[in-house]
C-alpha positions in Angstrom: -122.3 66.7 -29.2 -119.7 65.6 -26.3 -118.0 64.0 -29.4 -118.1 66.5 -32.0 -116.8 69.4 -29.2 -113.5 67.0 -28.4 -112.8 67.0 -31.7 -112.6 70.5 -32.3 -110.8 70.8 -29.4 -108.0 68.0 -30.6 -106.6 70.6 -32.4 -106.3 73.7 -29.9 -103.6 75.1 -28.6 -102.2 74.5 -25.0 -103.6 78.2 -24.0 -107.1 77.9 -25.6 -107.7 74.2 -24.3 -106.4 75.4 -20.5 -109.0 78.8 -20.6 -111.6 76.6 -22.2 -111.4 73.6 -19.5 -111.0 76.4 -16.6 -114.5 78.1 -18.2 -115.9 74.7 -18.3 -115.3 73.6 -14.7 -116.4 77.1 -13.2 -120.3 76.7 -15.4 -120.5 73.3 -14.0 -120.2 74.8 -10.5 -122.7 77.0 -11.5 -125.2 74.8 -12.9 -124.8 72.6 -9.8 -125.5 75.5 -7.8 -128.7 76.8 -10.0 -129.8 73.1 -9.8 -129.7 73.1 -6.1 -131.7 76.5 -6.1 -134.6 75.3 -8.4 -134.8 71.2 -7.4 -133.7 71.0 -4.2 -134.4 74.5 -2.7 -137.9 73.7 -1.1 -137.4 70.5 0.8 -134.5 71.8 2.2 -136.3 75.2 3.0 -139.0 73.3 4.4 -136.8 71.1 6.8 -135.0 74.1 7.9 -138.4 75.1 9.4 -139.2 71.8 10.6 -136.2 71.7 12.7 -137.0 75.7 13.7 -140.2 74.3 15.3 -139.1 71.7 17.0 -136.3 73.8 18.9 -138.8 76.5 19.8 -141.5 73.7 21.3 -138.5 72.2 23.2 -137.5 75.8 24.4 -141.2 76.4 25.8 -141.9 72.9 26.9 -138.4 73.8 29.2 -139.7 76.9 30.6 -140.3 77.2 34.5 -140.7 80.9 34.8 -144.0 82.6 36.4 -145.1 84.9 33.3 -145.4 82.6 30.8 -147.2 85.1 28.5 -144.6 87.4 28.1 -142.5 84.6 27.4 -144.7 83.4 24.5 -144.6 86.9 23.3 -141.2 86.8 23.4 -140.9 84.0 21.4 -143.1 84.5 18.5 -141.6 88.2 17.9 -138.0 86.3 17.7 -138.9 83.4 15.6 -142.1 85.1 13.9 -144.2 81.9 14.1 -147.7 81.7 15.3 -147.9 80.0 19.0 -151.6 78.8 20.1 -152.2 77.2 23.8 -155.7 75.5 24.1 -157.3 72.9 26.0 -159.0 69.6 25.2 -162.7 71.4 25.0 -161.1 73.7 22.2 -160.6 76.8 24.7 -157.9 78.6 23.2 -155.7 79.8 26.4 -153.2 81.9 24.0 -153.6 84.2 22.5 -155.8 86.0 24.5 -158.3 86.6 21.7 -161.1 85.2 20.2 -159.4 82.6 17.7 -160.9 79.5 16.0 -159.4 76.5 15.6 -159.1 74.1 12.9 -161.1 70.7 12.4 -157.2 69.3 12.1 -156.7 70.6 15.9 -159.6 69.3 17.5 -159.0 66.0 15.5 -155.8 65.7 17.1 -157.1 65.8 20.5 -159.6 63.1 20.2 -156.4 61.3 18.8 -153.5 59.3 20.4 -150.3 60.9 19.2 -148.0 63.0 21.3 -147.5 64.7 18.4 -148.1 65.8 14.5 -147.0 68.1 11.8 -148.2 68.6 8.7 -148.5 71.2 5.7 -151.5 73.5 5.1 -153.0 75.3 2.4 -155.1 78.2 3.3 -156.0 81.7 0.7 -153.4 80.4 -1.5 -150.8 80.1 0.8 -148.7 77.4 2.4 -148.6 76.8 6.5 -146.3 74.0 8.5 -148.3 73.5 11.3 -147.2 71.6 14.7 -149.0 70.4 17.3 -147.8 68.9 21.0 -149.7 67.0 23.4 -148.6 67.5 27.3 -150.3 66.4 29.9 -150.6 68.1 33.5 -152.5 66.6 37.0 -155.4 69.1 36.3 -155.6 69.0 32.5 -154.5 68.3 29.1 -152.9 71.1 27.4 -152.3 71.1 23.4 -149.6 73.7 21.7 -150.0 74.4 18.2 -146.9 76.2 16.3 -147.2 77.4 12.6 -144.7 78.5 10.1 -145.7 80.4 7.0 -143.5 78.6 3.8 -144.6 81.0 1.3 -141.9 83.3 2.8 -139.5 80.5 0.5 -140.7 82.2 -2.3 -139.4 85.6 -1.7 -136.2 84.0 0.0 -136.1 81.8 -3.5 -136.2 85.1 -5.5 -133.8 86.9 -3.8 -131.3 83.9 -4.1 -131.9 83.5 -7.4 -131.0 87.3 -8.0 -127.8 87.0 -6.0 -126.9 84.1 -7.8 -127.2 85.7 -11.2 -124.8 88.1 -10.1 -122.4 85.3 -8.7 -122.9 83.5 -11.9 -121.7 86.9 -14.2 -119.1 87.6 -11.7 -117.8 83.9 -11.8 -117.4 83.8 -15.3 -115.6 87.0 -15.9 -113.5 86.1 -12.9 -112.8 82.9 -14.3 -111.7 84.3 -18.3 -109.6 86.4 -16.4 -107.8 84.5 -14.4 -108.0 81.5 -16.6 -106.4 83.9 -19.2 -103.3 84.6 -16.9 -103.0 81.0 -15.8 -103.0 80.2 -19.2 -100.4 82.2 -20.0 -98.2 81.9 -17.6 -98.2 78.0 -17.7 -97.7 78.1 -21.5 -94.5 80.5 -21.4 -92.3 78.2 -20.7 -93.3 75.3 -23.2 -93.7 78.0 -25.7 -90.0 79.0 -24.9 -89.0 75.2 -25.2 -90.7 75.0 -28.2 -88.7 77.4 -30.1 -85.6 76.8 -28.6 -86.2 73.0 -29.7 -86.1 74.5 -33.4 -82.4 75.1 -32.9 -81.4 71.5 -31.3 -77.9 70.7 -32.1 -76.8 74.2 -33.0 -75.1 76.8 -31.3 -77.9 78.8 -31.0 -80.0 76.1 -29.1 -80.8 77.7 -25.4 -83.1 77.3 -23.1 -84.3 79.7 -20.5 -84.2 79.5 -17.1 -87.8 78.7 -16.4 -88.6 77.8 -12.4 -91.4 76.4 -10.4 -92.6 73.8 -12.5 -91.2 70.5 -11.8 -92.6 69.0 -15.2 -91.1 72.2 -17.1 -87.6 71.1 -15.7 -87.8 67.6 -16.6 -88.7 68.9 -19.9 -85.6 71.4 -20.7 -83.1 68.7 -19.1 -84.4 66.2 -21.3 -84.2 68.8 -24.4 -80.3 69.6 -23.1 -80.1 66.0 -22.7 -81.1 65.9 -26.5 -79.3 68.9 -27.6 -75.9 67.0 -26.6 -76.9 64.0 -27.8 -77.9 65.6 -31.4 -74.3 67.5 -30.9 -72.7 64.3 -30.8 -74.4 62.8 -33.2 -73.3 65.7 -35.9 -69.7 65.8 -34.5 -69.4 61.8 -34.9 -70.7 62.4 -38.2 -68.2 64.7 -39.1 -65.6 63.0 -37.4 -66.2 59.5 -38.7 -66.6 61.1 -42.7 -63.3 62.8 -41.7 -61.8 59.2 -39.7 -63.0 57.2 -43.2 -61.5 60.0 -46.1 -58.4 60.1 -43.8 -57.9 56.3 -43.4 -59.8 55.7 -46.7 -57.2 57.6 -48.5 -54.3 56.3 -48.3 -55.0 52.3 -49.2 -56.9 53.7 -52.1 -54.1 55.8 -53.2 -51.5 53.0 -52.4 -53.5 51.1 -54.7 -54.0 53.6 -57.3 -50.4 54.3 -57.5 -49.3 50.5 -57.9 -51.8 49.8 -60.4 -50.5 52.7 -62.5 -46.8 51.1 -61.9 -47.8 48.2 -63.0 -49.8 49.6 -66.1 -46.3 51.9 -66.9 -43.5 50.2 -66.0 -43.7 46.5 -64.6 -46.3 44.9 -66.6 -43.2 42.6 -68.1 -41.6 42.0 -65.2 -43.2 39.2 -63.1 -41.5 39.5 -59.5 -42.2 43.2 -60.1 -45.4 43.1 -60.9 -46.4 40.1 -58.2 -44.8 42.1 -56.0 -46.9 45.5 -56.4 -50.3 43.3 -56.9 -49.4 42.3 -53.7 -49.5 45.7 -51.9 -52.8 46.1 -54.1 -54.0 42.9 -52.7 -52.9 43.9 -49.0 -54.3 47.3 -49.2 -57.9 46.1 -50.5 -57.8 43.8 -47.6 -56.9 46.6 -45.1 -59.6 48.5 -46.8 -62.2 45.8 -45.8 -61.4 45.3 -42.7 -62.0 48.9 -41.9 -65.2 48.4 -43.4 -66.1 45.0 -41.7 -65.0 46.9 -38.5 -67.8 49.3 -39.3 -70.2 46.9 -40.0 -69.4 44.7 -37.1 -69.8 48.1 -34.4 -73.3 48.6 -36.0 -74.6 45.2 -35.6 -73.0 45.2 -32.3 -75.1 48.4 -31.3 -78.2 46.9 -32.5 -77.5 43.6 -31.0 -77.7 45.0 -27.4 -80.7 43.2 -25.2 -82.0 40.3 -22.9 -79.1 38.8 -21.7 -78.0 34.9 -22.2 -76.2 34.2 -18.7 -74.5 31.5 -17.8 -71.2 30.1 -16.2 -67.9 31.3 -18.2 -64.3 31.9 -17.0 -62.8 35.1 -17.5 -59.6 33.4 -17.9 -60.4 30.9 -20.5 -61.9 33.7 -22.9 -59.1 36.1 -21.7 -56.6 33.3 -23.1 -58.4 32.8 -26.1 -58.1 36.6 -27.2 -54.8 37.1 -26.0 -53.4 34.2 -28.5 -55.3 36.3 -31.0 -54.1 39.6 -30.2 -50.4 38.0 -28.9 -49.6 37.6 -33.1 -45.8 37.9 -34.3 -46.4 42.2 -34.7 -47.5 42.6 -30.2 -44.9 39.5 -29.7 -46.7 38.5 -26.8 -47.0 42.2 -24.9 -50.3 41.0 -23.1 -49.4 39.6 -19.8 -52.6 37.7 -17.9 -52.4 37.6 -13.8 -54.6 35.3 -12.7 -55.4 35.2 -8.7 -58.8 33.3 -7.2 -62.0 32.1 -9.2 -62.5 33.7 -12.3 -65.9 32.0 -12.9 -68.6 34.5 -13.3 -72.8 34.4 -14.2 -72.4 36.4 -17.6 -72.8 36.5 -21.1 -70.4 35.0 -23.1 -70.8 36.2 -26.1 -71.8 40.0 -25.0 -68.7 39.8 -22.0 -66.6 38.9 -24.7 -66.6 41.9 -26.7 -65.9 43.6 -24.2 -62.5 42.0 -23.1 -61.6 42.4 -27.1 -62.3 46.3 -26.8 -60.6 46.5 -23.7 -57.5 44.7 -24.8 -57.3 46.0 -28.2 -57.3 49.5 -27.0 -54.5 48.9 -24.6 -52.4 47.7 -28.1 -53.3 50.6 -30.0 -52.8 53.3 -27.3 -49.7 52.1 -25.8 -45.9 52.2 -27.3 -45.2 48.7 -29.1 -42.6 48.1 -26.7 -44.9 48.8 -23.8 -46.6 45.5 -22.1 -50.0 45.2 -21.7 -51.3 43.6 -18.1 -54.4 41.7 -17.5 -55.0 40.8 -14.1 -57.7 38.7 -12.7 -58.9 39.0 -9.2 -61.7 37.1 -7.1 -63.2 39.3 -4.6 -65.4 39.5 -1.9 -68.3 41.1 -4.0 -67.4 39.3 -7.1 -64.8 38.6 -9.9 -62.5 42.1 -10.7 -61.1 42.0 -14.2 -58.8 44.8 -14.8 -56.5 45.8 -18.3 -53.8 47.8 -17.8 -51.3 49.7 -19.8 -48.5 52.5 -19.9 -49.6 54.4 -23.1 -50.9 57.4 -23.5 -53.8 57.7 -20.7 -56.7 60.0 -21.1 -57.1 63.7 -20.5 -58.9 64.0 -17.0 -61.8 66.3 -19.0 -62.2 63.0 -21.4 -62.4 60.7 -18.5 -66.4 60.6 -18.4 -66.7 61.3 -22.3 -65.1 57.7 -23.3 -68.2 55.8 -22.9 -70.2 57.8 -24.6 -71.7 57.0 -28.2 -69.5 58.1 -31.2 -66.8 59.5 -29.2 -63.1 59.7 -30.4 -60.1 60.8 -28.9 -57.8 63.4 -30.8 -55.1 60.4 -29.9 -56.9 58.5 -32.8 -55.0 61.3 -35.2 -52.2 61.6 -33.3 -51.4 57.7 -33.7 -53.2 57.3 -36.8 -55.7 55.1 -35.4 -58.9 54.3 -37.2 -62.0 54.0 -34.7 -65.7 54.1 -35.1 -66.5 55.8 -31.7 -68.6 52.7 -30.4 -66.4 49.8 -28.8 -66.5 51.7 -25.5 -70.0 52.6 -25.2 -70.9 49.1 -26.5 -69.0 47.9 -23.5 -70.2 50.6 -21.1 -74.4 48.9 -22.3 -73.2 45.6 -22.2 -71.6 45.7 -18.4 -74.7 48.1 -17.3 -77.1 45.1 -18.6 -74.8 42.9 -16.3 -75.4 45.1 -13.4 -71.5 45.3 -13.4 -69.5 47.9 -11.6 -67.2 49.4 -14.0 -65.1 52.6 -14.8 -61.4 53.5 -15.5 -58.5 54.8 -13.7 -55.9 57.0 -15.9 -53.3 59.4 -15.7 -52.6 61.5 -19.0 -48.9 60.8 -20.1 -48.8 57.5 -17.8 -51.3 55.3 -18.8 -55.0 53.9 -18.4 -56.5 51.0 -16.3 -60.1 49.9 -17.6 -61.5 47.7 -15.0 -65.2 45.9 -14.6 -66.2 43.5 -11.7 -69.1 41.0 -12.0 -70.6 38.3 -9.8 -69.5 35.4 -9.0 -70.8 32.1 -10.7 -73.3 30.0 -8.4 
């Protein structure tokens, strides 16, 4: 049943599950408290007049006063229990009427025991009955002190009445305010929801929505994927836009040679050589746009557990600058070297990241404009810096260059093809090193992109 009730549940709402759970809870207060009335009701009862007794013996057994009756009096009106005095031949001393006593008295005064209580039917009806031994110089006096526990069962009644009230008013209390709880814990999910519908549009917007901690971790994470959706679509039409653009002119390079050399220098050989090979060259520039693509992908998915070990910044910075340093950037890339430049890192995944670095200096810097790399061992580790005297950044793009898919409107200005990754592939890669990083730029003047890792053991 327990089963079969969860799984119709499964399948409620948020508002029907919270009033259902909230009506739960209340009837198993209820039960517990109807259980304790029926099972447990009685024994407690019972040791409530127990306990009753034995402060009212102690209270007589401590009086020194001269008019003990009146006392006595006193006492059973207040505690409405019957109080017997009699001696050890059965004389009853009080009340001061004829009253017989039971064989259980006078068996108790041929006994031992200082004292006994015990539980006594009589016409139907249930008696706790105590009785106290005390001895004086002249004589031994017994007390007797009896409770009548069929008074439980009116008591019992009347709590059982109250507690069918309690009961109604609980659970009415409870839909109700189970019903407003509900709703106003709902509100703001239900406004997340439906705002959620419209993620990476311009009509996604959350509410303000305050006092839940959890609600506001939910609507930062649902801005958090709003922009990140946003950028996603923007890269997409950006990068379609980057790929017709840069796309477009090798493949109409190539159309319009092939169609010379179909029209007018299929006979002549230099001619024709020649124009194959701008065909040739603009095929290859076409592929290496395309293995550029492919290579930023792989890159992205490549990013994990790290392989480190001992390398020299300056022996991979040399390495890539004699690639880069080719007859077109006639050696513009100056390296700086100053301390250790040996590092705990991952070659491979460090790597890229100088080649980003570097290669953006190139392409966003005049040709005639020199490129410095400088190399600095620190007190906290190894600083590598690249800097150059280009273009710089916008300070309102300073904090968007890492991010995934981003491209600069320089990329059009220059005519620069870019995929929007290298940077934020660098930015994962140095924040799996632990690595400070970050860049320094002035728009107009130039950029300097800097990391700093620790020092090889």
């Amino acid at each position: 049943m327990a089963i079969s009730w969860r799984k119709k549940m499964k399948n409620k709402s948020l508002f029907t599950k919270l009033i259902s759970y909230f009506l739960v809870f209340t009837i198993l207060i209820l039960s517990t408290m109807w259980l304790f009335n029926i099972v447990f009701f009685k024994e407690i009862y019972t040791q409530k007049k127990r306990e009753l007794i034995q402060n009212t013996e102690k209270e007589i057994s401590s009086y020194s006063g001269r008019d003990l009756v009146s006392f006595l009096n006193n006492v059973a009106s207040k505690t409405r229990l019957g109080i017997i005095i009699f001696d050890e031949n059965g004389l009853v001393l009080y009340p001061n009427y004829l009253l017989e006593l039971d064989k259980e008295d006078l068996e108790f005064v041929k006994s031992n025991e200082d004292s006994v209580d015990y539980i006594k039917k009589h016409d139907d009806r249930e008696y706790l009955v105590f009785l106290k031994r005390y001895e004086t110089v002249n004589a031994k006096l017994y007390m007797k002190l009896i409770d009548n526990l069929d008074e439980d069962g009116s008591v019992k009644k009347m709590l059982k009445e109250e507690l069918l009230y309690i009961s109604l008013v609980a659970i009415v209390l409870a839909l109700v305010l189970s019903y407003f709880l509900a709703k106003k814990l709902t509100k703001p999910i239900k406004n997340l929801s439906e705002a959620s519908k419209f993620l990476g549009t311009k009509s996604f917007s959350v509410e303000e929505e305050g006092g839940y901690e959890e609600i506001e971790e939910l609507k930062k994470s649902l801005e958090s994927a709003n922009d990140d959706l946003k950028r996603t679509m923007d890269f997409r039409e950006n990068i379609i836009a980057n790929v017709s653009h840069d796309f477009k002119t090798p493949l109409s390079v190539i159309k319009s040679y092939a169609e010379m050399i179909k029209d007018i220098t299929g006979d002549n050989k230099e001619k024709r050589e020649e124009n194959l090979d701008t065909i040739i060259s603009e095929a290859d520039r076409l592929n290496t746009m395309i293995n550029e693509m492919l290579e930023a992908s792989k890159n992205v998915s490549a990013l994990g557990e790290l392989n480190l070990e001992k390398v020299s910044l300056e022996a991979i910075s040399k390495e890539i600058i004699d690639k880069l340093n080719t007859a077109e950037n006639r050696e513009r890339i100056k390296l700086d070297v100053s301390g250790d430049t040996m590092v705990m890192a991952d070659e491979k995944k460090i790597r890229s990241v100088i080649y980003n670095y570097l290669s953006n200096a190139l392409n966003y810097s005049n040709e005639d404009e020199d490129v410095l790399v400088r190399i600095t061992e620190e007190e906290k580790g190894v600083r590598y810096e690249v800097i150059d005297h280009g273009m710089g950044i916008k300070e309102e793009d300073i904090k968007r260059v890492w991010d995934r898919y981003y491209i600069s409107s320089a990329n059009h200005e220059l005519k620069k093809y870019s995929t929007g990754l290298g940077l934020y592939i660098a930015r994962e890669v140095l924040l799996l090193h632990k690595a400070e990083f970050g860049v320094e730029s002035s728009y107009g003047k130039g950029s300097n992109f800097y990391f700093v890792l620790k020092k090889g053991v």
